[in-house]
N, C-alpha and C positions, 0 to 999 in steps of 0.2 A: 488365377495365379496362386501361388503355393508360397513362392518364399515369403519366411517371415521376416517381415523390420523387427531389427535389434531392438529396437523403444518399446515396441510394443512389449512384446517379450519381459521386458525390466520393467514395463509397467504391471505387467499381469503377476509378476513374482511378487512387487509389493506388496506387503502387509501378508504373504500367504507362507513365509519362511516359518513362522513357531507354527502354525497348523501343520505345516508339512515335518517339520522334526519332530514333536509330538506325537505324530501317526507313526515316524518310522522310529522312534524308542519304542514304541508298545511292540512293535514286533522285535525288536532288540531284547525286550524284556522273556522273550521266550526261549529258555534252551536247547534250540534244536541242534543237540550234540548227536552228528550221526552214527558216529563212531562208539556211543554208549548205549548199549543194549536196554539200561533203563531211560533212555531219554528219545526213546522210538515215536511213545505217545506225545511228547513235545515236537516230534519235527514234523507227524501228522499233523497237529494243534497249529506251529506253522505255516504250512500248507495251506488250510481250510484260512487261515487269517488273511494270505496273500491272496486267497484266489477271492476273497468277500471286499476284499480293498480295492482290486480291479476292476471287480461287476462296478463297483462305487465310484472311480475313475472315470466311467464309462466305456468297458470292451465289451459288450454284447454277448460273447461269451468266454465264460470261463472254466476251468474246470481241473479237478484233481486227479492226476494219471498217478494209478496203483502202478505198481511194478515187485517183483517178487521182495522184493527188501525195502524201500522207502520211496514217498510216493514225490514228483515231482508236481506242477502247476505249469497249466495251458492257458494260454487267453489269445482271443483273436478280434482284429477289430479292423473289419474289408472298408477299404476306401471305398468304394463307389465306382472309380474311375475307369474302365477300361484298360487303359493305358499302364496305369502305375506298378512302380516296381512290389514286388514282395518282399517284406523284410520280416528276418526270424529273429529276436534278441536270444542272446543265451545267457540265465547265468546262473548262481544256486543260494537256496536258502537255509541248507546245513552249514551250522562250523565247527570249529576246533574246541576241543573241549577246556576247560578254563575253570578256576578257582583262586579265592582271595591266597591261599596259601602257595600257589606259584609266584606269586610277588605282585600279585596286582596290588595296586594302591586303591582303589577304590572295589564296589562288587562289580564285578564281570558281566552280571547280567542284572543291574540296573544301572543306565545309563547317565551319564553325567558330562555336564557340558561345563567343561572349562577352558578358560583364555582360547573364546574361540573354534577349541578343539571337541568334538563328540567322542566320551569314551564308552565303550562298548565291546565286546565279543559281538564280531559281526559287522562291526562300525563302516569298517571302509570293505573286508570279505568277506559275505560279499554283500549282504542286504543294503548299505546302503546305495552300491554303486548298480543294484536292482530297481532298488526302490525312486531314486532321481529320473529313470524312465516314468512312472508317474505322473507328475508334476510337469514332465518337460511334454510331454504329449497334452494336458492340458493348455500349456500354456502356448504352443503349438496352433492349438485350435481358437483359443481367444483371437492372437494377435493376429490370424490369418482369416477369423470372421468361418471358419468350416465348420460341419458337425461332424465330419471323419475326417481321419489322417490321410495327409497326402500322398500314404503307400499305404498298402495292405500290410498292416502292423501285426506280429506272429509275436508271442514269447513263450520260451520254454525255459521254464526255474526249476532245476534238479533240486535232489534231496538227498544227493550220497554224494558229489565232489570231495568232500573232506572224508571220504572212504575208499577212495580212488574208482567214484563212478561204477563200482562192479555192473549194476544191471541198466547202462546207461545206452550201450550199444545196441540192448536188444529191443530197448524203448523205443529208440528213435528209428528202427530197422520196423518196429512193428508199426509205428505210426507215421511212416514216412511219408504219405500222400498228405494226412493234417501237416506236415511240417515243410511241404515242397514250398520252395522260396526263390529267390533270384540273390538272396544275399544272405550271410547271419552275420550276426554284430554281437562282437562277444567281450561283457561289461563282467568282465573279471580279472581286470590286469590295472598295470598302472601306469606313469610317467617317470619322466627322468629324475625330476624334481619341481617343489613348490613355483622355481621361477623359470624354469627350462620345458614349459609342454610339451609332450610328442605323443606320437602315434606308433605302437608298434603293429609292423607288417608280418610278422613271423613268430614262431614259435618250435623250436625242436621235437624230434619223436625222440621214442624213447623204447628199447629191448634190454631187458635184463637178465640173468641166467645164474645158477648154479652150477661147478663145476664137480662134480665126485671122482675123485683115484682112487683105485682098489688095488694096493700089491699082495705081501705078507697076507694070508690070513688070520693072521693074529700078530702085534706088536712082538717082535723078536731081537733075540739081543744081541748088541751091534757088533761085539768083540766075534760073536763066532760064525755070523751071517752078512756083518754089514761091509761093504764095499765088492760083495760075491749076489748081492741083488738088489734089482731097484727096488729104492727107496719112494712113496710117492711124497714126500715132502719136500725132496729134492728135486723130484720132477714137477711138482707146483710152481718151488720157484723159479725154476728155468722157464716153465710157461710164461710167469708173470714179467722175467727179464726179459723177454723176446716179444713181447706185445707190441714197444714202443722200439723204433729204430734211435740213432744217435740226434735228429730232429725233432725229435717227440713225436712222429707217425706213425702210425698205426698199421701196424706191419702184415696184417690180414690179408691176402690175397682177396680183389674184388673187393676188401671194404669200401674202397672210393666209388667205387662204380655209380655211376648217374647222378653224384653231387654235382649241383648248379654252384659254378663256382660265385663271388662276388664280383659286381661291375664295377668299373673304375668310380660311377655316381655313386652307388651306396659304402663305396671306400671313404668317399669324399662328406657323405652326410654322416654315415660315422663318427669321420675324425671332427665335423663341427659338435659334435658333443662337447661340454666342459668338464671331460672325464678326469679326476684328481687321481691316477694311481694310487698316492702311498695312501690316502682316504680308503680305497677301498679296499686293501688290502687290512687294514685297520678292521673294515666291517667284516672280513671275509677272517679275520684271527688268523694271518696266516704273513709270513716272513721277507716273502720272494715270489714274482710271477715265474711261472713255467709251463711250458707249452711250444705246439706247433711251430716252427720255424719257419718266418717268413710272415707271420700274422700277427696283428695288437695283442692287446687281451679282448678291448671286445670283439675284433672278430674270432677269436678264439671260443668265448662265450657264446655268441649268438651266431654267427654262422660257420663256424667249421665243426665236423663231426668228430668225436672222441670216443676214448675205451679206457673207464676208469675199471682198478681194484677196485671195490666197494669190502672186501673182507678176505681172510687167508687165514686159514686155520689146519692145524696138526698135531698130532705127536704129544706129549708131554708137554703142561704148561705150570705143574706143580712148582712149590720151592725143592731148591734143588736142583742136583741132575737125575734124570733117568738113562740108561744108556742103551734105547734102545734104536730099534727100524721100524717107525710105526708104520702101522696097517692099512691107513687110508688118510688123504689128506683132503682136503674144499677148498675153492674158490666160488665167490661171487665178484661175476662182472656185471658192468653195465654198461650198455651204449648209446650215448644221446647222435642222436642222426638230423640231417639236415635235410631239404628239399633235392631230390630228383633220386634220394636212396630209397631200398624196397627194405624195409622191414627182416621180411622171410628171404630174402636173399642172404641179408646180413649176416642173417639166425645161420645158412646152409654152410655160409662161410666159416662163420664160426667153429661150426661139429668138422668141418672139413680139416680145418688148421691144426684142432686141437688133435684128431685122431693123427695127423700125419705127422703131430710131434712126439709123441710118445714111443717109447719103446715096449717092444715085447714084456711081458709081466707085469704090464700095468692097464688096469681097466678101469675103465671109467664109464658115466653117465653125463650127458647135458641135460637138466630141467631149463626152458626159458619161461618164465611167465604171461607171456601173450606182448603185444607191442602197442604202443601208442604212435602211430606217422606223422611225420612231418607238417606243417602247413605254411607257406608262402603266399603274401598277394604283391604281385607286381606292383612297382610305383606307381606305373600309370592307370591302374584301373579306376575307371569312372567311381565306383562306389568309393574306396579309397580317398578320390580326390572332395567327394562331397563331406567325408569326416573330418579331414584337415581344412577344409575349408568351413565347416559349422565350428570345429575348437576356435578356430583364429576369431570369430566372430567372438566368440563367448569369452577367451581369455584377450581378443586384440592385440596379438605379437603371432610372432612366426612356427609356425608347427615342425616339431624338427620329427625323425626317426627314429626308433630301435628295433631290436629283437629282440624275442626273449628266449636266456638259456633255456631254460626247463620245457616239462612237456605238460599238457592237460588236454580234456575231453573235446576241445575241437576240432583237431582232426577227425574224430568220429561224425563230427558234425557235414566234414568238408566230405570225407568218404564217401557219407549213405547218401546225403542231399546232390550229390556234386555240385558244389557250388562256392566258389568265394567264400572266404574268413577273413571278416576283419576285425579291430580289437579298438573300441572304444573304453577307456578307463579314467580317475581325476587322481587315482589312489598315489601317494606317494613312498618311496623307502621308508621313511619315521613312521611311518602308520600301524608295525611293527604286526602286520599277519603271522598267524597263529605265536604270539610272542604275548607273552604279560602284557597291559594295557594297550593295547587296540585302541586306536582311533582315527577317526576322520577330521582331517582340517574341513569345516564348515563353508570356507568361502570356495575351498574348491568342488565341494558337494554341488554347490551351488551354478559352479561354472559346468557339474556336470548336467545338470535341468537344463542350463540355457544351450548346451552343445547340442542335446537330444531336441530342444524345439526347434532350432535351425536345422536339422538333421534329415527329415521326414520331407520338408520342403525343396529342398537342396536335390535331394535325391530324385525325387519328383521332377522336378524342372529341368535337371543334368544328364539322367541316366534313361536312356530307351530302352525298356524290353525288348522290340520288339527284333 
């Protein structure tokens, strides 16, 4: 048998809480800034620390994956079993770059524990919500009397998420047989809040684009040209007027195509969130909701698809007037997409709209920079249900729902593997990712060890590959 008793569990964590946060300060204490050219040799230095803490864990193997830019960390550690599922964890040991003169109160990269709380670069994104895998597969194996995990336990720890993953896709594309799985469980996200646990199921893609108008070949002057030729700054903003209908829809031909709309259940687990509007609009520094017609905000955020401006530039922005017809105007869009939308569809939609709105003497370009897809896991999949059933164990109250707006490297993961994503995290809002003082509340670190040692077992005993 696999599952583990809770007692045991909180036995085995006894007295092993300061070993275990003293191990993950030292790796706190390394600046693996990926995004700084001179701190490449630190997120290497990283790496080799993560993948030496593992062997020490007990994975049998481990090992440091080069990639053209920053190296990632593999370890694997095969059940035994026949039967057992395989499971991939994902998550990364680069971050955000930090310094006492952004407004940290204490150093950013040496850790400190106060009232409770672990501060660090890194604290809750993502090393320690990495690092509690650890400890909860130890303790996993104590209270279940096993010498291997009751799945075939995979992890895969990047080393460029805080760079937006550039060589991530071709990692996992080139290593895709070490990485075939039945499941990935991805510990880079987080909860509702400190007393509201949930799971999210979702996560948005994401395509974004340049717009270029070319009219005038050279800024010309308005009195003696202007209203006798298009202007592309006037043709900007009529694109950007016509984007959104009088519902705030999104006016693209085929942009809806193949969104899974929402069921009436995850309407219904939604709205049990204890979501405070004017609260977030507070965090969000902004005045007024506005959006889609006919939907919250969070289904606005987390499952319906959007087409924000991200930028709009032209013409003259001296003091002053200039009076002229400039030359060429930009847009940048972006579109967060939802589950059952294609990426390159989107992208076709887009060149299509935009060409058929223009007039003659105006040319233009679209750059997109590549797309990040969508990921969904149904309520009811088995995996799924053994996550919200290992949190309930560990926190003992009811596991509610989210999405999340934004996009990241999992879908890459759901794409190459095809398989299931699902999102195990303890991290809260106040934890303030890539924000001045970073940290992790300690007792939910904690609760994240005991999620992952019920976790392994659960799975095992619930889920049939076969």
């Amino acid at each position: 048998m696999s599952t583990t008793p809770d007692s045991a569990v909180r036995a085995y964590l006894t007295g092993r809480r300061d070993t275990f946060l003293g191990d993950l300060a030292d790796w706190l204490r390394i600046p693996s800034v990926s995004a700084d050219p001179e701190r490449a040799d630190d997120v290497r230095r990283s790496a080799r620390w993560l993948a030496a803490k593992l062997a020490e864990t007990g994975f049998p193997t481990t090992e440091v994956w080069e990639t053209d830019g920053l190296p990632a960390v593999y370890a694997e550690w095969p059940s035994g079993d026949p039967a057992a599922p395989t499971v991939l964890v994902y998550g990364h040991h680069d971050v955000q770059p930090a310094a006492v003169e952004d407004g940290w109160h204490t150093d950013p990269f040496e850790p400190q524990i106060i009232d409770g709380r672990l501060y660090a670069r890194g604290a809750a994104d993502d090393k320690g919500q990495v690092f509690f895998h650890t400890l909860g597969v130890r303790a996993h194996l104590a209270a279940t009397g096993r010498t291997t995990p009751a799945v075939n336990l995979k992890l895969l720890i990047e080393g460029e998420e805080e760079s937006g993953s550039p060589n991530f896709p071709a990692l996992i594309q080139k290593h895709a047989d070490r990485l075939a799985c039945d499941t990935v469980i991805v510990s880079d996200t987080g909860m509702w809040s400190e007393d509201t646990p949930t799971v999210c199921t979702g996560m948005r893609g994401l395509t974004d684009c340049q717009v270029d108008l070319y009219g005038p070949d050279q800024d010309i002057h308005s009195g003696s040209f202007g209203g006798a030729v298009p202007n592309p700054a006037t043709e900007a903003a009529r694109l950007v007027a016509a984007l959104h209908d009088d519902d705030r829809r999104v006016t693209i031909p085929g942009f809806y195509d193949g969104v899974i709309e929402l069921t009436d259940r995850e309407r219904a687990l939604f709205a049990e969130l204890p979501f405070d509007e004017a609260a977030w609009l507070r965090t969000a520094h902004s005045h007024a909701t506005l959006g889609e017609t006919g939907s919250t905000t969070l289904e606005r955020l987390w499952a319906r698809p959007t087409a924000e401006v991200n930028g709009i530039g032209s013409g003259y922005q001296g003091p002053g007037g200039k009076t002229i017809v400039p030359s060429t105007a930009q847009l940048k869009l972006s579109f967060r997409l939802v589950a059952g939308q294609d990426a390159e569809a989107v992208q076709q939609s887009v060149r299509d709209w935009v060409a058929a709105r223009l007039p003659a003497g105006i040319r233009h370009d679209i750059t997109f920079w590549g797309a990040t897809r969508p990921c969904l896991t149904p309520l009811d999949h088995p995996a799924l249900q053994s996550v919200v059933r290992a949190m309930g164990r560990a926190f003992d109250q009811k596991i509610r729902f989210t999405r999340e707006g934004g996009s990241g490297p999992a879908a890459d993961l759901q794409d190459v593997l095809g398989v299931p994503v699902l999102f195990l995290g303890i991290s809260v809002p106040s934890d303030g990712w890539h924000a001045p003082n970073e940290k992790v509340e300690l007792d939910l670190l904690m609760k994240g060890v005991e999620t992952a040692a019920h976790l392994w077992g659960d799975l095992a005993e619930n889920w049939s590959t076969a």
